[in-house]
Residue frames as qw, qx, qy, qz and C-alpha x, y, z in Angstrom:
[[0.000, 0.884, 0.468, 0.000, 0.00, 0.00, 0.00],
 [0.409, -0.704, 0.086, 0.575, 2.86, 2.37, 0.70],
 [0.416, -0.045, 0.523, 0.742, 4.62, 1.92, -2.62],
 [0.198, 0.722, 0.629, 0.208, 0.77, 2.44, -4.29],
 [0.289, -0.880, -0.275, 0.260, 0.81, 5.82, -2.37],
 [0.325, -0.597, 0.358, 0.641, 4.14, 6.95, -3.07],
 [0.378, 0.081, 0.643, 0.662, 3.71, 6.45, -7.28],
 [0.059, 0.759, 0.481, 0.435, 1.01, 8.69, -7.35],
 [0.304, -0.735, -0.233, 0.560, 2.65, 11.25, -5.24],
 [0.159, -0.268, 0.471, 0.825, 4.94, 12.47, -8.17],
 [0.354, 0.605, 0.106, -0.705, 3.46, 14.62, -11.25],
 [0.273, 0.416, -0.724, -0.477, 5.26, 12.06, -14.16],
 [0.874, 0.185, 0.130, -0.430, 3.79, 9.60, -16.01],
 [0.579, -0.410, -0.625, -0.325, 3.12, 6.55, -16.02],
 [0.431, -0.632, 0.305, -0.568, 1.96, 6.82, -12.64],
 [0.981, -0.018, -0.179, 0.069, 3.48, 3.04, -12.14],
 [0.492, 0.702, -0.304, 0.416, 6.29, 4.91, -12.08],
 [0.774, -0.515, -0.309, 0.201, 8.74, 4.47, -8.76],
 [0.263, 0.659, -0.159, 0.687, 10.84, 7.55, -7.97],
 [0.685, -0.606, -0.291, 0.283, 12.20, 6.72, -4.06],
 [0.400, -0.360, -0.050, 0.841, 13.55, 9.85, -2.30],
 [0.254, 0.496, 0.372, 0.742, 11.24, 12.19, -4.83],
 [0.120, -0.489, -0.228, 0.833, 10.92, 15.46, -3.39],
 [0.249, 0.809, 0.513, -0.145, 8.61, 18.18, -4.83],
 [0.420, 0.565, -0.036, 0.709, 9.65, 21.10, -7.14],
 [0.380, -0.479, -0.186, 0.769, 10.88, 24.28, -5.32],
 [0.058, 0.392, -0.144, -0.907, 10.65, 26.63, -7.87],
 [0.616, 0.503, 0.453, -0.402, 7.48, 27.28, -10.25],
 [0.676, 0.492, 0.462, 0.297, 7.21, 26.79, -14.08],
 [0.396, 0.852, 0.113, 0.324, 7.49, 30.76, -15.11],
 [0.551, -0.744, 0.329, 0.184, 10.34, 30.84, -12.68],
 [0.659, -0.058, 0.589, 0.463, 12.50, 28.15, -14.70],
 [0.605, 0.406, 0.501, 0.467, 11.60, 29.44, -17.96],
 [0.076, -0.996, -0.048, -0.027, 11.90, 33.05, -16.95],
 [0.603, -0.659, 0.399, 0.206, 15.06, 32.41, -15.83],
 [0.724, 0.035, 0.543, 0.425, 16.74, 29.97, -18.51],
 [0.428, 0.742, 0.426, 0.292, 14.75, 32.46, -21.50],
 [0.086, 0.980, -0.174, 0.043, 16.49, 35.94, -20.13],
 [0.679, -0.433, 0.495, 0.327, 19.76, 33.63, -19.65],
 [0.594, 0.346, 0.571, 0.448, 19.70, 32.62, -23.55],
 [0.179, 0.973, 0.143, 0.037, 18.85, 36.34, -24.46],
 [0.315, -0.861, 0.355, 0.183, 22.15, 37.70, -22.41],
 [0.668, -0.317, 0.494, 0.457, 24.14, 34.91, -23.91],
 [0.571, 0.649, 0.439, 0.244, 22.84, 35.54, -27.62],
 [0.156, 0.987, 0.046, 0.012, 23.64, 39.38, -27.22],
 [0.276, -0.874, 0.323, 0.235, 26.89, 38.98, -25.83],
 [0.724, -0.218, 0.546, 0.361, 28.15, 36.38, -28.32],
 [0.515, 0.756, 0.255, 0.314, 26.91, 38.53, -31.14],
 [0.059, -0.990, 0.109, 0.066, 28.79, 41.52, -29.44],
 [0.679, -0.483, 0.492, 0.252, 31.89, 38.89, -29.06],
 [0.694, 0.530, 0.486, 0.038, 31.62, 38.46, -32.28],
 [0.455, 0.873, 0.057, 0.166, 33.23, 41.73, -33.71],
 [0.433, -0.759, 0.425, 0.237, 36.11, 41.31, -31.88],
 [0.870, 0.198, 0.415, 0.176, 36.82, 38.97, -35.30],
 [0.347, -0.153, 0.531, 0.758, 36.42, 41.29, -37.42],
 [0.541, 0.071, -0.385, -0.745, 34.14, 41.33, -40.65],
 [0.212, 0.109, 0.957, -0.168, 31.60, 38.72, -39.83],
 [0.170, -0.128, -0.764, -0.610, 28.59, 38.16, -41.45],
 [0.649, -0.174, 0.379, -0.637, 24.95, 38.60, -39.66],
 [0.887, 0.141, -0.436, -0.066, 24.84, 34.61, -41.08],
 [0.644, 0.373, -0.546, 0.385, 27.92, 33.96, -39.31],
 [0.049, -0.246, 0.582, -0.773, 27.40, 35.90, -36.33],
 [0.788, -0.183, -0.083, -0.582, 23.86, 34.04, -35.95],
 [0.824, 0.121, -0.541, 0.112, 25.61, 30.52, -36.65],
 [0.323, 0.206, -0.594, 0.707, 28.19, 31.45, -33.38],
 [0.411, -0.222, 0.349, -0.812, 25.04, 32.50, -31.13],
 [0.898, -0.078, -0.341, -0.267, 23.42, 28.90, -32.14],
 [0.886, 0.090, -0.419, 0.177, 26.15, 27.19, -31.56],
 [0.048, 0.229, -0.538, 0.810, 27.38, 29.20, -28.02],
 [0.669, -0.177, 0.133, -0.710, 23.66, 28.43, -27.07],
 [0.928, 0.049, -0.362, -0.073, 24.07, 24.45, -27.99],
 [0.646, 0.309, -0.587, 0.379, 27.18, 24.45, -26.09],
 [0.274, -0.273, 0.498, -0.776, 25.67, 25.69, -22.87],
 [0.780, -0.023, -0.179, -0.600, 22.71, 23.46, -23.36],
 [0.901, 0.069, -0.422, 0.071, 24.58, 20.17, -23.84],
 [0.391, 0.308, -0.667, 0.555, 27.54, 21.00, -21.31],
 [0.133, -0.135, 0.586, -0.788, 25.81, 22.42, -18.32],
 [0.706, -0.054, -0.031, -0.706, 22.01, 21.49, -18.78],
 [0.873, 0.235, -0.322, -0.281, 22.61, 18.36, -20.44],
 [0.381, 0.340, -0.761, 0.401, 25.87, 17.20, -18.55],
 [0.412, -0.321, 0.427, -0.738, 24.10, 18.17, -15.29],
 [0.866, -0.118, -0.026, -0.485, 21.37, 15.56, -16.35],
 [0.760, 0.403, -0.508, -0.024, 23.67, 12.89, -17.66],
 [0.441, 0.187, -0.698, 0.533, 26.18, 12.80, -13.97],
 [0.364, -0.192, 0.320, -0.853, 23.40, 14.03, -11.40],
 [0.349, -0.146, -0.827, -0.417, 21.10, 10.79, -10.95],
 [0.215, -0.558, -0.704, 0.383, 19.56, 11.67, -7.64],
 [0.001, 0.133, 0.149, 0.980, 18.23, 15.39, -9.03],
 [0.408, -0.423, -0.474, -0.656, 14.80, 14.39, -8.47],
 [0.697, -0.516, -0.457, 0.197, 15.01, 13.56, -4.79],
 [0.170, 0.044, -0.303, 0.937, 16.94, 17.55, -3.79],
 [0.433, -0.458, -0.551, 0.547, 14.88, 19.22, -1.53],
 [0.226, -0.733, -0.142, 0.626, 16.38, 22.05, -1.30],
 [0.462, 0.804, 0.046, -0.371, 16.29, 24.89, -3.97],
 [0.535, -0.247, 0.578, 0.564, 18.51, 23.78, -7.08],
 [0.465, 0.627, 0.168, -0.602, 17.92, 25.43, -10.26],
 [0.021, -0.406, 0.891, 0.202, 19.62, 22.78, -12.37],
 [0.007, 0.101, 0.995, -0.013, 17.47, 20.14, -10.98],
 [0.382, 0.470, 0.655, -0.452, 14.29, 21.77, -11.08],
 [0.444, 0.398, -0.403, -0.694, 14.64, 22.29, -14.71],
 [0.109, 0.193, -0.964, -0.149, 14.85, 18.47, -14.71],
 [0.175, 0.314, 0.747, -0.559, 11.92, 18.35, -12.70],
 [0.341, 0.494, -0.045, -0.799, 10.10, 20.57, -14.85],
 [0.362, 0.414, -0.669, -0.500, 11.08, 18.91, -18.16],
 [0.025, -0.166, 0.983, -0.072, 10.64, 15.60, -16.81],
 [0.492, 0.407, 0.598, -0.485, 6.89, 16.09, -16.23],
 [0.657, 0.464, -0.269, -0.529, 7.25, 16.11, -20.79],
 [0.741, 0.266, -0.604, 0.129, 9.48, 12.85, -21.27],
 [0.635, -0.670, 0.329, -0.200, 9.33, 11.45, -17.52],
 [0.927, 0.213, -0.129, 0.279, 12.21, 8.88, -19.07],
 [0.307, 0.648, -0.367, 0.592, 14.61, 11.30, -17.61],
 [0.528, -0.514, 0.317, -0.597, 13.15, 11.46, -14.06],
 [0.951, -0.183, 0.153, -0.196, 13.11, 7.74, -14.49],
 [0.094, -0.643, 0.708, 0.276, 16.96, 7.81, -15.96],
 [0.900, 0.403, 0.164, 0.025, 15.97, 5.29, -18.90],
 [0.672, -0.217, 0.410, 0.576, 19.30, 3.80, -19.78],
 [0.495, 0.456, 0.427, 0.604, 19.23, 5.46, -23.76],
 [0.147, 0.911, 0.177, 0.343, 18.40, 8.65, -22.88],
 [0.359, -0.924, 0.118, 0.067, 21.08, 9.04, -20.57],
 [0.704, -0.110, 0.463, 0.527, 23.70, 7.97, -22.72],
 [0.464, 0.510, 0.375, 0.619, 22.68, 9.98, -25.46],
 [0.190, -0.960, -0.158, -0.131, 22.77, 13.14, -23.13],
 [0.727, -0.509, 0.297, 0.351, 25.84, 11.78, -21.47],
 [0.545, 0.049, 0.473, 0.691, 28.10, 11.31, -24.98],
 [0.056, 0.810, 0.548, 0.202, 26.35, 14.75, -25.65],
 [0.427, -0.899, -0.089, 0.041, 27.44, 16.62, -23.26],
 [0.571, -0.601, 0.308, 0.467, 31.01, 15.25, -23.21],
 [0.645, 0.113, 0.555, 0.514, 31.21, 15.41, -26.97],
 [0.178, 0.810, 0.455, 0.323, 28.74, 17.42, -28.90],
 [0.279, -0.878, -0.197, 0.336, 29.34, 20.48, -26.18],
 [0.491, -0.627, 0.248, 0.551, 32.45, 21.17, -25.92],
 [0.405, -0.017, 0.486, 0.774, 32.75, 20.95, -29.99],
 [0.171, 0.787, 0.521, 0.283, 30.21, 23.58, -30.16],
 [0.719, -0.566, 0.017, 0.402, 32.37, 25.61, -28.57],
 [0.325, -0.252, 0.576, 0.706, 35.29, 25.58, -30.88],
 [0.264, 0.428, 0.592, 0.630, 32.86, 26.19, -33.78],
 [0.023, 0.963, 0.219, -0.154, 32.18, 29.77, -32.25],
 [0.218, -0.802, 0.214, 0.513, 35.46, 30.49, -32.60],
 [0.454, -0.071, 0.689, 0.560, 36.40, 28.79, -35.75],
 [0.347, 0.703, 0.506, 0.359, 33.42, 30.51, -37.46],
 [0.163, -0.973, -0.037, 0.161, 34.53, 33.91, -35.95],
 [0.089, -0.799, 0.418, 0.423, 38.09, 33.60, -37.00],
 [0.713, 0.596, -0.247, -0.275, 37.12, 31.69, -40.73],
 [0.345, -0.519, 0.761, 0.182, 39.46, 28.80, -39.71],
 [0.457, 0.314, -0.650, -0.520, 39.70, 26.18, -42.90],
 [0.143, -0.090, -0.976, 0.135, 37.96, 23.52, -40.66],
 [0.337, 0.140, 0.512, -0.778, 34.80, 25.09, -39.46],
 [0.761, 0.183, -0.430, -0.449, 32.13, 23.79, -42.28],
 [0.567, 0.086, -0.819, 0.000, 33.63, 20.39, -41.48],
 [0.140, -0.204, -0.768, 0.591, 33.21, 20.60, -37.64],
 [0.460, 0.165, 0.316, -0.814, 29.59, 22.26, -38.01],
 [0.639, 0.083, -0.635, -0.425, 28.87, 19.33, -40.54],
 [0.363, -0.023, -0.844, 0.394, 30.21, 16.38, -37.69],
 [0.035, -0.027, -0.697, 0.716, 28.17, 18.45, -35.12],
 [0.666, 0.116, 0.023, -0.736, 24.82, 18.76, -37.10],
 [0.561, 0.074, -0.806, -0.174, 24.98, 15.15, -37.77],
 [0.130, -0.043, -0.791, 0.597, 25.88, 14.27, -33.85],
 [0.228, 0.165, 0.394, -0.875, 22.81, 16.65, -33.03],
 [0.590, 0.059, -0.083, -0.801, 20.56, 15.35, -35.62],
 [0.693, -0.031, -0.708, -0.135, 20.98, 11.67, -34.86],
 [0.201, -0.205, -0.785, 0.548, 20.67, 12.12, -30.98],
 [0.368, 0.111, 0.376, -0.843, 17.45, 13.66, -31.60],
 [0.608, 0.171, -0.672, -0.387, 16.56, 11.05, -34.30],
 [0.617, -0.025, -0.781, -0.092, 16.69, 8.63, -31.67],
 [0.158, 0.199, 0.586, -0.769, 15.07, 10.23, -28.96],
 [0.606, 0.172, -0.224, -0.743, 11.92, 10.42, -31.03],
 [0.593, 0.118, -0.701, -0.378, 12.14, 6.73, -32.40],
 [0.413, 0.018, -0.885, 0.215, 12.60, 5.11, -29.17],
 [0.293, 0.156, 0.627, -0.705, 9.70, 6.90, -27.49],
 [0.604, 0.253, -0.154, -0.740, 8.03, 5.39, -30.14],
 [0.393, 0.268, -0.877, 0.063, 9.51, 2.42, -30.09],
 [0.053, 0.073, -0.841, 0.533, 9.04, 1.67, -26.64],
 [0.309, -0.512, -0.672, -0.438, 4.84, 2.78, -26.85],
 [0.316, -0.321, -0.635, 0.627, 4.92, 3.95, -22.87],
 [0.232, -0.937, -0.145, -0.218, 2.93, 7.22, -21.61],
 [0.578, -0.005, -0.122, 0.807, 6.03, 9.24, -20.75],
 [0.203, 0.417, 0.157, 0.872, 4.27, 12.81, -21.23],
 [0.097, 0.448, 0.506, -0.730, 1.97, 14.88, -18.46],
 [0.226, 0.684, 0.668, 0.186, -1.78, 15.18, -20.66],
 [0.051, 0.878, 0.127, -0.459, -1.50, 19.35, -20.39],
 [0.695, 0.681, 0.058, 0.224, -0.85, 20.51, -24.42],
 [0.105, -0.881, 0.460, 0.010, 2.59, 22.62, -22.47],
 [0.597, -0.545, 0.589, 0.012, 4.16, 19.76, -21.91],
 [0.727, 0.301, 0.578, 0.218, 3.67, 17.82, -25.16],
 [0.677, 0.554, 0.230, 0.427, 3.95, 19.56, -27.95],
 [0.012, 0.950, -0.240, 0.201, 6.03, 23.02, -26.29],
 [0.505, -0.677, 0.536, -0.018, 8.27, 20.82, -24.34],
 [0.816, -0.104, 0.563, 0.077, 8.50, 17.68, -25.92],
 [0.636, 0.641, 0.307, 0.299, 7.64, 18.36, -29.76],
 [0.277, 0.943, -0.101, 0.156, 8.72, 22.37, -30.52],
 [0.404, -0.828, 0.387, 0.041, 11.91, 22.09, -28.22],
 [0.623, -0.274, 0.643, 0.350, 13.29, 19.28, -29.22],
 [0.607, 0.694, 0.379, 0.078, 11.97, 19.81, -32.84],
 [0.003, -0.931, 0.333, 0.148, 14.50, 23.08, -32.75],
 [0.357, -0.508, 0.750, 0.229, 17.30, 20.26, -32.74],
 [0.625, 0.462, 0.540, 0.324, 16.10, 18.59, -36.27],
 [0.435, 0.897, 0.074, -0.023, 15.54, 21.93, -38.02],
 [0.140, -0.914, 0.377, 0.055, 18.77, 23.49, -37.32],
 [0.556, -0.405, 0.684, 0.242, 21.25, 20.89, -37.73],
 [0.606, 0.397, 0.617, 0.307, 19.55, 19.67, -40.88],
 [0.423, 0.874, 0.192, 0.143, 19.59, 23.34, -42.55],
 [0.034, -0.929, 0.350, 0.112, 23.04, 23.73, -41.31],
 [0.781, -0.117, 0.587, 0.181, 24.06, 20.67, -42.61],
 [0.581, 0.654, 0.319, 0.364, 23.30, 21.66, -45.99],
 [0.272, 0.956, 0.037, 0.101, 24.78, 24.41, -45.77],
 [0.352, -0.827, 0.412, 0.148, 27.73, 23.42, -44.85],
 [0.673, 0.120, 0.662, 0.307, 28.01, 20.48, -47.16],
 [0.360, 0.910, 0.203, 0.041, 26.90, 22.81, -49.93],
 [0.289, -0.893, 0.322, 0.121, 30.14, 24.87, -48.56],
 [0.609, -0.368, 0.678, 0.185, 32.64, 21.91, -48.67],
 [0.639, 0.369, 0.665, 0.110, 31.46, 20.90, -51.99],
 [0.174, 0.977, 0.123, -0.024, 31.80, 24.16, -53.55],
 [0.235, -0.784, 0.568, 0.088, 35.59, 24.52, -52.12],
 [0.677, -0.063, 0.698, 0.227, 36.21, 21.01, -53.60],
 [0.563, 0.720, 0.400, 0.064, 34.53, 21.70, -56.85],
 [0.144, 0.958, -0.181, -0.169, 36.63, 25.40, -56.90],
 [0.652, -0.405, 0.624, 0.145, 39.73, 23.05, -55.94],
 [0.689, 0.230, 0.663, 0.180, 39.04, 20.80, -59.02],
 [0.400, 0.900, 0.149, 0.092, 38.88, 23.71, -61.65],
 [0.241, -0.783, 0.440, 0.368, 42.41, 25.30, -60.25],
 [0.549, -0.150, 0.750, 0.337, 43.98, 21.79, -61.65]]
């Protein structure tokens, strides 16, 4: 009877779910996304301002470096957080880390429940994906003859760990999502949806890129 009690304390679905040591949020929905949304704003402004320390840059270019300074915060600190943190859902006390998890978890409670695949593909995320999103602020800011190639590698990375977050919550058939339309299709669908578009239109365009510079390559000769 206890256990019964305790799986329908938490807010994530399925409500089978078992989540010992879960503790309640601390901080409220327009808190977290107040918070994270004027965070992404400050970073956007200041990597566009960082930007002209290049030089000439393109408003293309200087977008591409605010994506990809925005992915690399995402996957290192957000995502890393999730990936080495496995008792986040059982703090207490205010954490503003873990109560995004909290938050997020009530769209895809497979986090809250640390489902082996999704924390691997967050994990080799973080320690990979980040850190080379990173280096492709500065390689597109100072035009280095690799950057195209490392924003190809990293829209790939990014569009096949969101490829298979999708398939396998299809795969799998579970109730994973909280029934309010915020959570489904703003959290689950549009958010993660952001990681298809983008990678796949900066894929082309970076293959396009590479293919071009070969092509110019082939005409010298």
């Amino acid at each position: 009877m206890a256990t019964s009690v305790q799986q329908q304390l938490h807010p994530y679905y399925p409500k089978t779910l078992e989540l010992p040591g879960f503790a309640e949020a601390t901080m409220t929905q327009s808190f977290i996304l107040a918070t994270f949304g004027s965070f992404s704003v400050i970073l956007v402004f200041a990597v566009w301002a960082f930007a002209g320390t290049f030089g000439r840059v393109s408003k293309l270019d200087k977008s591409l470096m605010c994506w990809f300074a925005f992915c690399g915060f995402t996957h290192i600190v957000l995502e890393g957080y999730f990936a080495f943190d496995a008792n986040f859902y059982t703090y207490s006390v205010p954490n503003f880390l873990a109560e995004v998890w909290k938050e997020y978890s009530k769209a895809d409670s497979r986090y809250v429940g640390r489902d082996s695949a999704v924390v691997c593909v967050e994990g080799l995320t973080a320690v990979l994906v980040g850190p080379g999103c990173l280096l492709a602020v500065y390689a597109i800011g100072a035009k280095t003859t690799y950057r195209h190639t490392l924003q190809l590698v990293i829209s790939v990375a990014q569009l096949y760990g969101d490829l298979v977050y999708f398939i396998t919550v299809i795969l799998d058939g579970e109730e994973i999502s909280s029934p309010e339309p915020v959570y489904f299709w703003f959290y689950f669908i549009f958010m993660n949806g952001i990681w298809i578009v983008m990678p796949l239109c900066i894929g082309i365009h970076s293959w396009l890129a590479i293919s071009k510079a070969f092509e110019s390559k082939k005409k010298k000769k």
